[in-house]
C-alpha positions in Angstrom: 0.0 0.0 0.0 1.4 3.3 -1.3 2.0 5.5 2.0 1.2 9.3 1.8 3.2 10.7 4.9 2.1 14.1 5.2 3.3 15.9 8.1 0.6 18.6 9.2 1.9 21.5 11.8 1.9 25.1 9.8 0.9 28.3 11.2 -1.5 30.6 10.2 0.1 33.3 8.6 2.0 31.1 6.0 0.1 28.3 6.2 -1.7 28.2 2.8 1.8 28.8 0.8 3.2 26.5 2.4 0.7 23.9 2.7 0.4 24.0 -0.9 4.7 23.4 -1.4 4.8 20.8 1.4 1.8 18.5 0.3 2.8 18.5 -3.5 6.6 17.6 -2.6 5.4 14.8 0.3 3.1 13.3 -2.4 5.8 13.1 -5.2 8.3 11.8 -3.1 6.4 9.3 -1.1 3.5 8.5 -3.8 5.8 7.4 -6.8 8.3 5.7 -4.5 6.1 3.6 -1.9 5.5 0.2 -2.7 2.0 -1.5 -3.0 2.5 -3.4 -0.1 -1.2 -4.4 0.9 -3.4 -4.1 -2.1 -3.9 -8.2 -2.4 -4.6 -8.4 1.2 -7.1 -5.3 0.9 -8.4 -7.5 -2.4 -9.5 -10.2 -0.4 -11.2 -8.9 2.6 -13.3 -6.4 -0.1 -14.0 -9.9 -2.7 -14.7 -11.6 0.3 -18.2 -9.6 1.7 -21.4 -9.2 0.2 -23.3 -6.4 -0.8 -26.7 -4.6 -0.5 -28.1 -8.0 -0.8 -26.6 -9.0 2.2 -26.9 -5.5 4.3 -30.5 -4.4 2.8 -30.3 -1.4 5.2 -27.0 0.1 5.5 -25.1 2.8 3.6 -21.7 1.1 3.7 -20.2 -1.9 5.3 -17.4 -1.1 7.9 -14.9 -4.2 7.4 -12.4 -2.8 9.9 -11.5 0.3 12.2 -8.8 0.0 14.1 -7.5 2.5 16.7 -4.5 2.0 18.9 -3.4 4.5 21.4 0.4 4.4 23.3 1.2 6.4 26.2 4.6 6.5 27.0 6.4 7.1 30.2 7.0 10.6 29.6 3.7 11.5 29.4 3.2 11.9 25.5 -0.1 10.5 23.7 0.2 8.3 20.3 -3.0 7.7 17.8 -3.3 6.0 15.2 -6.5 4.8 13.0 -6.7 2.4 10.1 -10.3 1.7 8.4 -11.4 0.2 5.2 -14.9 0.4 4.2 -17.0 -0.5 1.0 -19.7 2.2 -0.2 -23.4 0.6 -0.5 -25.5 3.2 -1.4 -25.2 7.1 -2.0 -26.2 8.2 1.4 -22.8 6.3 2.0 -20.5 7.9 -0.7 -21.6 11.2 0.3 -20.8 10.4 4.5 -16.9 8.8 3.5 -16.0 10.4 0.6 -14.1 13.6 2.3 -12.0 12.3 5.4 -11.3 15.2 8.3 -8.3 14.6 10.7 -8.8 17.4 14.0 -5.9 18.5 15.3 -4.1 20.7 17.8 -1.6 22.5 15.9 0.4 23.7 18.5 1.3 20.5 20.1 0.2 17.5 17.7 1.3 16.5 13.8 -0.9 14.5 11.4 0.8 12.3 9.5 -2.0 10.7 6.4 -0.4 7.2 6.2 -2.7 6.0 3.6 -5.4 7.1 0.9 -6.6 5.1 -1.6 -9.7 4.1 -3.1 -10.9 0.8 -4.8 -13.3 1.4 -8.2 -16.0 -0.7 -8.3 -14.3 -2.5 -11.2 -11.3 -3.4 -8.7 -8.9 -0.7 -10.0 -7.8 1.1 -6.7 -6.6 4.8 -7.8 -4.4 7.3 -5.4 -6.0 11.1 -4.9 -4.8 14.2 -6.8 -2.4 16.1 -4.7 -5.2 19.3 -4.7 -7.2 16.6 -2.5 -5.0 17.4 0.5 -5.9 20.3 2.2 -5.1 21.9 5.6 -7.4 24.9 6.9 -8.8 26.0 10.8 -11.8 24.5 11.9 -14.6 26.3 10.9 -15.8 26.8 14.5 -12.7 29.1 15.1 -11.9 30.8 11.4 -12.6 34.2 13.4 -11.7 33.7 16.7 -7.8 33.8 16.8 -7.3 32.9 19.9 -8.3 29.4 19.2 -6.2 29.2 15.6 -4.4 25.9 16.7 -7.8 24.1 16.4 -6.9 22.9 12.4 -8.2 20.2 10.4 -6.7 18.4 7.8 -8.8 17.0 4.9 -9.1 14.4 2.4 -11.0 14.4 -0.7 -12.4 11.1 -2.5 -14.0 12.2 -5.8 -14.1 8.7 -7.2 -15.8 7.6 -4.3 -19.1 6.4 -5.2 -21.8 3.8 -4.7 -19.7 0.0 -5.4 -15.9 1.5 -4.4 -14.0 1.3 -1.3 -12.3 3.4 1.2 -9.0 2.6 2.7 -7.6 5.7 5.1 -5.0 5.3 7.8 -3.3 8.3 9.7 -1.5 8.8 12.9 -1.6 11.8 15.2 2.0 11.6 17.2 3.7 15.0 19.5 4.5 17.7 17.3 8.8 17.5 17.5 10.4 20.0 19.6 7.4 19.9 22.0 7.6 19.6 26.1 6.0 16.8 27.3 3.5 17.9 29.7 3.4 18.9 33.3 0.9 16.6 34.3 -0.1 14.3 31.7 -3.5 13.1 31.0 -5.4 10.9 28.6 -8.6 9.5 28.2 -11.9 8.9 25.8 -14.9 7.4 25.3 -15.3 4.5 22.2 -18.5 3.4 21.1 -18.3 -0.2 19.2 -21.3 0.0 16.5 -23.0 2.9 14.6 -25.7 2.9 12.1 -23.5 0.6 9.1 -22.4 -2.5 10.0 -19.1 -3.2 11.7 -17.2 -6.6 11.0 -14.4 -5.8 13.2 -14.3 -3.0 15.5 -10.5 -3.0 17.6 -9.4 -0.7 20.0 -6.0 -0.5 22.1 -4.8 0.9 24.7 -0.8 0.7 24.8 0.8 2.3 28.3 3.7 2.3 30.2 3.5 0.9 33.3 4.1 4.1 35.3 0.9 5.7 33.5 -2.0 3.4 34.5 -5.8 3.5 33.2 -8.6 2.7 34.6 -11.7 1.5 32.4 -15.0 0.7 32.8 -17.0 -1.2 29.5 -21.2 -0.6 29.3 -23.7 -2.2 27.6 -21.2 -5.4 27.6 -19.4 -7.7 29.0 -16.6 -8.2 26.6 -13.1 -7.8 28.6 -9.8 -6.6 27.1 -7.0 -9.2 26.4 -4.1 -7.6 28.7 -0.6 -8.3 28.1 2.4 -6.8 29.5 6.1 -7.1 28.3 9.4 -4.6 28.4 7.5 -1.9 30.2 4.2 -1.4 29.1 1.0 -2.9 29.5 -1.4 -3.8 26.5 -5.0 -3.5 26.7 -6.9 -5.0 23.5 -10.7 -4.6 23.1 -12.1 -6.3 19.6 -15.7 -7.0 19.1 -17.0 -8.3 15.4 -19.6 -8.7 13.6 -21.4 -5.9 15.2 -25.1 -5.3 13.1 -26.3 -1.7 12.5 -27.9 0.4 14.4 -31.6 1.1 12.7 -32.4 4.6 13.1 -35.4 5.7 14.3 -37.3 9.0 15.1 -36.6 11.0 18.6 -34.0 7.7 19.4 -31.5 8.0 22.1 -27.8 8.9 21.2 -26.0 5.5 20.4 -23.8 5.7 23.7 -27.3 4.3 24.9 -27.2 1.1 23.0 -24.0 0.1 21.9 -21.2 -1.1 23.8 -19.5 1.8 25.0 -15.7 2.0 26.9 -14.3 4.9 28.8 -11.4 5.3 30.6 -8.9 7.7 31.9 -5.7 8.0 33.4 -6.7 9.7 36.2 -6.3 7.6 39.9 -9.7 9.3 41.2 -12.0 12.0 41.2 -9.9 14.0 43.4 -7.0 14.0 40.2 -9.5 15.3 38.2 -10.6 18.2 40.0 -7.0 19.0 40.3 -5.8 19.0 37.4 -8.5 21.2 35.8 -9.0 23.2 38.9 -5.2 24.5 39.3 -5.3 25.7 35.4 -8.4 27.4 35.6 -7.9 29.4 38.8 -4.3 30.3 37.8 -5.9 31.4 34.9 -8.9 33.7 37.2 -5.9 35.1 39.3 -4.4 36.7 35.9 -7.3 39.5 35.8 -6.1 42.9 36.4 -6.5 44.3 33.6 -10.3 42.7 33.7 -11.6 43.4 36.6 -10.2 47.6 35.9 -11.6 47.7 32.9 -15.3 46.4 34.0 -15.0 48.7 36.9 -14.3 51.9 34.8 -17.9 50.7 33.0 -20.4 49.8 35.4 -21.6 51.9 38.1 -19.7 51.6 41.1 -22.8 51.5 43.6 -24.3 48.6 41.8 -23.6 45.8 44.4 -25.1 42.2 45.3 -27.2 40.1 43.2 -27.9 43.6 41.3 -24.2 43.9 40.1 -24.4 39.5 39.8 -26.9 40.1 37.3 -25.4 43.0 35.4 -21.9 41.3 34.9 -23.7 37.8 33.7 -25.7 39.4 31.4 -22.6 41.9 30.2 -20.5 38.4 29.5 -23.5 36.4 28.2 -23.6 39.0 25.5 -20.8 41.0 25.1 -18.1 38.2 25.2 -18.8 36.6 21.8 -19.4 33.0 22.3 -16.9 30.7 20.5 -18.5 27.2 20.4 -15.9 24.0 20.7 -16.5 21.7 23.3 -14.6 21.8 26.6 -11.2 20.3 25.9 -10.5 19.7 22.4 -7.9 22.6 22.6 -6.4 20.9 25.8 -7.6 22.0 29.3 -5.1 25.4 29.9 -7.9 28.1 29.6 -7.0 31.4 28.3 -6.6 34.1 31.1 -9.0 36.5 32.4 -7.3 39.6 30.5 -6.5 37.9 27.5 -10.3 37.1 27.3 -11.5 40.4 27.9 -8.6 41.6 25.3 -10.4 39.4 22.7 -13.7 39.8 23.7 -14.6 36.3 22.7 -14.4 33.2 24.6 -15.4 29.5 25.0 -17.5 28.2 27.6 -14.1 27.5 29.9 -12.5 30.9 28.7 -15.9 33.0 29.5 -16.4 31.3 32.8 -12.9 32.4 34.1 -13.8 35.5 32.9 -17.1 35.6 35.0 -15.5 34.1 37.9 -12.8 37.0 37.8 -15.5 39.3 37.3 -17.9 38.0 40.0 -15.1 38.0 42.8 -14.5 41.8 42.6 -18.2 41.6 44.0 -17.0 39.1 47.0 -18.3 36.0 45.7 -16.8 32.7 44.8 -18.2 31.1 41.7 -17.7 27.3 41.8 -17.0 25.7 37.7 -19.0 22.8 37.3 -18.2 20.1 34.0 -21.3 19.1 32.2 -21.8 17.3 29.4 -24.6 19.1 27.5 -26.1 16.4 25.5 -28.1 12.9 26.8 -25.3 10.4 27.5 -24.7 8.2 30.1 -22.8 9.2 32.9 -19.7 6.9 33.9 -18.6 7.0 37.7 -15.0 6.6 36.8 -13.2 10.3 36.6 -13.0 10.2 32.5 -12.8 14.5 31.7 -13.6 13.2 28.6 -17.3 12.8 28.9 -17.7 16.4 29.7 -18.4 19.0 27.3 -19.4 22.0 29.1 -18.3 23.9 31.4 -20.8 26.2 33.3 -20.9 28.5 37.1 -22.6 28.0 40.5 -22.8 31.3 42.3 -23.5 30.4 45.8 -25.7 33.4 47.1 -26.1 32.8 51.0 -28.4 29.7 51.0 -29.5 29.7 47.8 -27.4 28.8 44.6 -27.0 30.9 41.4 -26.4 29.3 37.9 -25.0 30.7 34.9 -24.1 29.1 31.4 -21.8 31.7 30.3 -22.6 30.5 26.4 -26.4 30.5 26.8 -26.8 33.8 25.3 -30.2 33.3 25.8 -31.1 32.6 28.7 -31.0 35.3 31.9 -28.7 34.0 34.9 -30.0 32.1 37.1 -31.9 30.2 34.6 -29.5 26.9 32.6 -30.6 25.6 28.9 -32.1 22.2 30.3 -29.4 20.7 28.0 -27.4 21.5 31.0 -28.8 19.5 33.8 -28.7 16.4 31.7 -26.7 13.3 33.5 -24.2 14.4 36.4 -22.0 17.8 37.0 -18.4 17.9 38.4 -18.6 20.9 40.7 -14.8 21.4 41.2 -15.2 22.4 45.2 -11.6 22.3 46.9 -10.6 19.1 47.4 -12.7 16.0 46.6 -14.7 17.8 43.4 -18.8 16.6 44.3 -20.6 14.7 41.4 -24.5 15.6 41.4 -27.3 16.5 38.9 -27.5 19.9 38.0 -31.0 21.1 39.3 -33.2 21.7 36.2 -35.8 23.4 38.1 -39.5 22.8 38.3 -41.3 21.7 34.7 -43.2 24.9 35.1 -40.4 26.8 34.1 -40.3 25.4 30.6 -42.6 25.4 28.2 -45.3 27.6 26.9 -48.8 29.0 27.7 -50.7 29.9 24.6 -54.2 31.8 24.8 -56.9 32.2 22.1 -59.9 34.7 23.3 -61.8 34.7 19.9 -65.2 35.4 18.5 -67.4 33.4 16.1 -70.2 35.3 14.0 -73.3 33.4 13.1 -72.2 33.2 9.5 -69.1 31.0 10.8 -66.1 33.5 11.1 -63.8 32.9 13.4 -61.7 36.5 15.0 -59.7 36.8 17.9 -56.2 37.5 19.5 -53.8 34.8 20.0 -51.1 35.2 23.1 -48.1 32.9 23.6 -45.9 33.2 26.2 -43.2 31.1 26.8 -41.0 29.4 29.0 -37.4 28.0 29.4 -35.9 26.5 26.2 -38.6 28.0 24.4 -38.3 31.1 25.3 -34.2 30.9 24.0 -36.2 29.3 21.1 -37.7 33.0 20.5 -35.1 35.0 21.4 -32.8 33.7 18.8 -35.1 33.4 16.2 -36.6 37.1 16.3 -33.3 39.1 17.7 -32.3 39.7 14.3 -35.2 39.4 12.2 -36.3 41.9 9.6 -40.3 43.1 9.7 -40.8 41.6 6.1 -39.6 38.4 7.3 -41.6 38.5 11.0 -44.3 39.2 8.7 -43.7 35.7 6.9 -43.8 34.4 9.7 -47.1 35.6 10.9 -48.8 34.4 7.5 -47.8 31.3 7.6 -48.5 30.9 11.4 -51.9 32.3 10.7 -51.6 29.6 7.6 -51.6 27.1 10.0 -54.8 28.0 12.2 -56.6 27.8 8.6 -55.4 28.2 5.2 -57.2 31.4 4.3 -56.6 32.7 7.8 -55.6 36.4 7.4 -53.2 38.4 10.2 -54.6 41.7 11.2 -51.8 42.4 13.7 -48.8 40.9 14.6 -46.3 41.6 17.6 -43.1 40.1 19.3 -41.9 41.8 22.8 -38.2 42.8 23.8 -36.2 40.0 22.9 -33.1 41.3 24.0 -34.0 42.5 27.5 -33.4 38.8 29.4 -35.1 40.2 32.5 -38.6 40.9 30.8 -40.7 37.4 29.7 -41.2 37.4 25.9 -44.6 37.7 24.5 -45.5 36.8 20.7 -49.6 37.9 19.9 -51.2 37.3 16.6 -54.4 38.9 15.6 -56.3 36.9 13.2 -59.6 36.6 11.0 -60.4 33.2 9.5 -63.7 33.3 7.9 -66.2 30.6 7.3 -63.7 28.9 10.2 -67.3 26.7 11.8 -69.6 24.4 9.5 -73.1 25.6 9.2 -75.6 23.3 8.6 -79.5 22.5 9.9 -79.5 25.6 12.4 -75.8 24.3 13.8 -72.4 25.4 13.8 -69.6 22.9 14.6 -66.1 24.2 14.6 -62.8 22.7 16.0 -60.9 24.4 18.5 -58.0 26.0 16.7 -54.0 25.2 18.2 -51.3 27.2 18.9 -49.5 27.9 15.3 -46.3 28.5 16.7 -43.7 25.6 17.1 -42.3 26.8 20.2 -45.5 27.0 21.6 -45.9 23.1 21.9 -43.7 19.8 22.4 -41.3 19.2 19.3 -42.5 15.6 19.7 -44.8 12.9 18.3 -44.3 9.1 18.6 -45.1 8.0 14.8 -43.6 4.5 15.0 -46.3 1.5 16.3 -43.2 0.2 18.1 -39.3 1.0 18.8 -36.5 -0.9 19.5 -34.3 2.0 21.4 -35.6 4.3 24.2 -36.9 7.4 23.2 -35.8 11.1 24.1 -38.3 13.2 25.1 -38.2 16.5 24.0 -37.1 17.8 27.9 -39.2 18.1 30.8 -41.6 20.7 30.2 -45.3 22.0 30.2 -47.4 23.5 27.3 -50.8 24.7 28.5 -52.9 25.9 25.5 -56.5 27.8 26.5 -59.4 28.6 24.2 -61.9 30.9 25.2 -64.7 31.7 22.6 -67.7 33.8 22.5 -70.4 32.2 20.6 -72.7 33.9 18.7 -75.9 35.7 19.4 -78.9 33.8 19.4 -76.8 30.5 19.8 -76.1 28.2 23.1 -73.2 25.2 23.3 -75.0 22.2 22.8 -71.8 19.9 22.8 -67.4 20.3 24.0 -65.1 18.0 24.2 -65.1 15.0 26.7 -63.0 15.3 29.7 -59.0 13.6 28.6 -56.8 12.5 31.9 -54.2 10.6 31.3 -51.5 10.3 33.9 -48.3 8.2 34.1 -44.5 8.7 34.4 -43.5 10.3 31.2 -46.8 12.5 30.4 -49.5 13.9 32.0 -52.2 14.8 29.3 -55.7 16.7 30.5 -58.9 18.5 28.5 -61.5 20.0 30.2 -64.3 22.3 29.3 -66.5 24.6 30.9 -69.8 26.0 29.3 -70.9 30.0 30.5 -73.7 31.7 29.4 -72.1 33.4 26.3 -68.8 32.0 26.1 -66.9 28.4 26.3 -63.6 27.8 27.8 -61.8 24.8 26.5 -57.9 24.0 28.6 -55.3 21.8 27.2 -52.4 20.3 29.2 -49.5 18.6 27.8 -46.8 17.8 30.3 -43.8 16.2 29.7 -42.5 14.6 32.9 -39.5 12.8 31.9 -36.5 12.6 29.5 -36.2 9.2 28.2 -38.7 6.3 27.4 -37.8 2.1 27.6 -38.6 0.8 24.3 -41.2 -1.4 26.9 -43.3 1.7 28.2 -43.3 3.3 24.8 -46.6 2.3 23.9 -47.6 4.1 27.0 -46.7 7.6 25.9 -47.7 6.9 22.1 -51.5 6.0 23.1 -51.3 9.3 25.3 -50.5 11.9 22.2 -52.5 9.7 20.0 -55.5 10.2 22.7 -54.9 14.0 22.5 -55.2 14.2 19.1 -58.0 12.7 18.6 -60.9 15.7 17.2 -63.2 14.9 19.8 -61.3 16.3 21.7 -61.3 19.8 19.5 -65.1 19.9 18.7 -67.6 22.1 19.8 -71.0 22.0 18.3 -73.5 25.0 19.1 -77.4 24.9 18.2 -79.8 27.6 17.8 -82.1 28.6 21.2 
């Protein structure tokens, strides 16, 4: 197999000259002068597996991947990756046919060992050196600060439905570099995805004075450990490993597939030292800060008053730079430096906060979170965090702030944030708990409708939505910036969705940008000939909130699942109808009373008849985050119950 040894460290201001000089000499040199060491070998694992016919539902069939990892006694970390896969379908050509390597510039090289594709007629071809190319991540193409963050990536043109992919890199110390202070490795590896895996290897490779420790979920399979001249070798192999089906609102796949994290780290108390000594070193470096936000606020503002004002000053003035908690390492940038670039990721703005915040005399505590639905492993592994947000203690009560949620006012998280357990780095022994999410009342949305129906069958009225949590973020970002033309789109098609034929006589949004006020979204609408006239009757169906915000992003639409289900976060949506019915009519008829309770919804409709008017309340509650493919039947009889019309109709007869 031809070997393409491209060695990827440039900086930025050179970097695309260069790039272009070093990738065209590395692939004449090594292309033209590498022997085709493995091609028959390759040959007969690809001759050797079937096709569609045999994997009806994947993309592409994964024959190997194959990651080894060495830590040596120094403390430096060694990865390397070898897969070979064979393209089923288009959906598959287009996920494989450009490969990105991420890498740290400023401490790690790339080095693209192989590239090669296999036509489907057998003929395996080399890419064009223009296929190489080395630019930032896009997360951090204006942010500076983070211009280490690079990616290098490979092009596969010829890559399409019948070839085959064989890719192999290595990520090894950039030369010249210090080994670290106090070194530290760790992941997570998931062992099956949504194509089928034949063989799935992963080892571990460590000198003996750098243990691991390792914990293997969803399975039993143990590692084959050898040890000889000084290091230990840890081997984890699983084949044969059939696809993951996707379905709708399905749980991430760290839910159902064998899953192994470990760490390097002796305990939790390791942990919370390593990250805590670089990130208050870092909070202690904020002269310059802490002036320069005192020569800008007032200086009587003191308290929870001056709390407030200096969250909401970072939440939205320190430009949000969104890369997960340490993929540029875990050294934070200081407190100045930040406030120099006035831009920041979440570990960067929160030592900018905490800097900030003690000025006032209070001690913000950083707490790790992982932001997303994963399981939680009791082992110290850094590496299933993600996030990292602040708990202002405030006398008794606690104060939390997601310096990234731009959207949210402190004291109130993203729910995002209180999934699984937090690391709240206390001195000493850091404690592991659930970030509080905070009553369900909190999130969600009321909606009200007070509307009017003639005896000809139009339907007028005012629609009022306010929400809550999540939703309201959901609001905020989509209106901050939006043009009247375009809110008035919006409003048409909303009003599109009450009726078609609905028309919008007024339309307004609240403050978005002031977090301390709740955000308001009214619609005034006329819908005529909305009810059904017929013998002396009118029978209309009680019109929903139009807004997607305004109710839960969820509806089960499978008869059964195989995976647990996500909810869509613990939440409430109360919708209320009131409507005054037209003169000379009464309400001969509303919808049945609906309670359904268990422990993932709580669903309710009730009506109430008044002289001139009808009231009509809806309550959909969402009461937990995940569903056992067992209980799902549960919840899908609930929203299908809801949605039933009877449960929307009103009939009204003459007196």
């Amino acid at each position: 197999m031809r070997d393409l040894r491209v060695r990827l460290s440039l900086d930025v201001p050179s970097m695309r000259i260069r790039e272009s000089i070093v990738l065209f000499a590395v692939w004449l040199l090594v292309v033209f002068t590498t022997p085709n060491l493995r091609a028959g070998e390759l040959d007969s694992l690809l001759d050797g597996i079937g096709g569609a016919d045999v994997y009806p539902q994947a993309s592409a069939v994964i024959l190997y991947d194959r990651e080894i990892v060495k830590l040596d006694s120094v403390g430096f970390t060694y990865k390397h990756r070898e897969f070979l896969c064979r393209i089923l379908d288009e959906r598959g050509a287009s996920a494989f046919r450009e490969q990105v390597v991420q890498f740290d510039s400023g401490r790690d090289t790339v080095i693209i060992e192989a590239a090669r594709v296999r036509l489907a007629d057998g003929t395996w071809i080399e890419p064009e050196p223009e296929a190489f190319t080395l630019s930032l991540a896009p997360e951090v193409k204006w942010a500076a600060a983070y211009s280490r963050l690079k990616e290098q990536r490979v092009s596969f043109p010829n890559l399409d439905v019948g070839a085959a992919l064989y890719f192999a890199y290595r990520i090894e110390p950039k030369p010249g570099t210090k080994a670290p202070a106090t070194p530290h490795t760790g992941d997570v590896v998931l062992f099956g995805d949504f194509d089928p895996v034949l063989e799935k290897s992963y080892v571990i490779e460590t000198a003996v004075n750098r243990r691991i420790r390792f914990e293997m979920t969803h399975d039993s399979f143990d590692p084959v450990v050898t040890e000889a001249d000084g290091c230990i070798s840890y081997q984890w192999t699983k084949r044969d490993i059939p696809p993951v089906v996707p379905e709708p609102d399905m749980v991430n796949l760290s839910f159902i597939v064998p899953r192994l994290a470990w760490t390097t780290f002796a305990d939790w108390e390791d942990l919370g030292l390593f990250v805590s000594e670089n990130f208050w070193e870092k909070v202690e470096l904020s002269e310059e800060a802490v002036q320069s936000w005192s020569a800008i606020t007032a200086p009587d503002l003191q308290a929870v008053p001056a709390l407030m004002n200096v969250a909401t000053f970072v939440l939205h003035r320190i430009r949000s730079v969104h890369l997960p908690f340490g993929r540029i390492g875990y050294e934070p940038n200081s407190a100045d430096r930040v406030w120099q670039n006035g831009y920041g990721d979440s570990q960067d703005k929160a030592v900018l906060l905490t800097a900030l915040m003690r000025g006032y005399g209070y001690g913000p505590i950083p707490v790790l979170v992982s932001g997303e639905h994963v399981p939680f492993s009791n082992l110290p592994v850094l590496e299933q965090f993600r996030h990292v947000i602040l708990a202002v203690p405030i006398g008794s009560d606690t104060l939390w702030v997601d310096p990234m949620a731009e959207y949210y006012p402190p004291g109130m998280l993203p729910y995002a944030d209180t999934y699984g357990m937090g690391c709240m780095l206390l001195p000493g022994i850091p404690l592991i708990e659930s970030v509080p999410p905070g009553p369900t009342a909190m999130r969600g949305a009321r909606t009200e409708i007070r509307a009017t129906l003639t005896s000809t069958g139009d339907l007028s009225g005012r629609l009022t939505c306010i929400p809550r949590g999540d939703q309201t973020a959901q609001v905020r970002a989509r209106f901050r910036d939006l043009s009247s033309e375009d809110c008035g789109l919006f409003a048409e098609s909303a009003a599109g969705r009450i009726r078609p034929g609905t028309r919008v006589t007024n339309f307004s949004v609240s403050n978005v940008v002031d977090l301390s006020a709740p955000v308001v979204v009214s619609l005034g609408f006329e819908s005529p000939n909305y009810a059904t006239r017929e013998n002396g009757h009118l029978l209309m169906e009680i019109p929903l909130a139009p807004f997607e915000f305004a109710r839960p992003d969820f509806f089960p639409s499978l008869p059964e699942v195989r995976y647990p289900v996500k909810l869509p976060g613990r939440a409430q949506f109360i919708g209320e109808f009131t409507l005054t019915i037209p003169d000379g009519f009464q309400v001969a008829a509303v919808p049945p009373t609906l309670l359904i309770d268990n422990p993932f919804v709580r669903m309710e409709v009730h009506s109430r008849r008044g002289e001139a008017t009808m009231t009509w309340t809806q309550t959909i509650e969402i009461k937990a985050d995940l569903v056992p493919p067992g209980e799902f039947a549960t919840v899908r009889q609930a929203f299908e119950a809801i949605e039933l019309p009877k449960y929307r109709l009103v009939l009204m007869e003459k007196k």
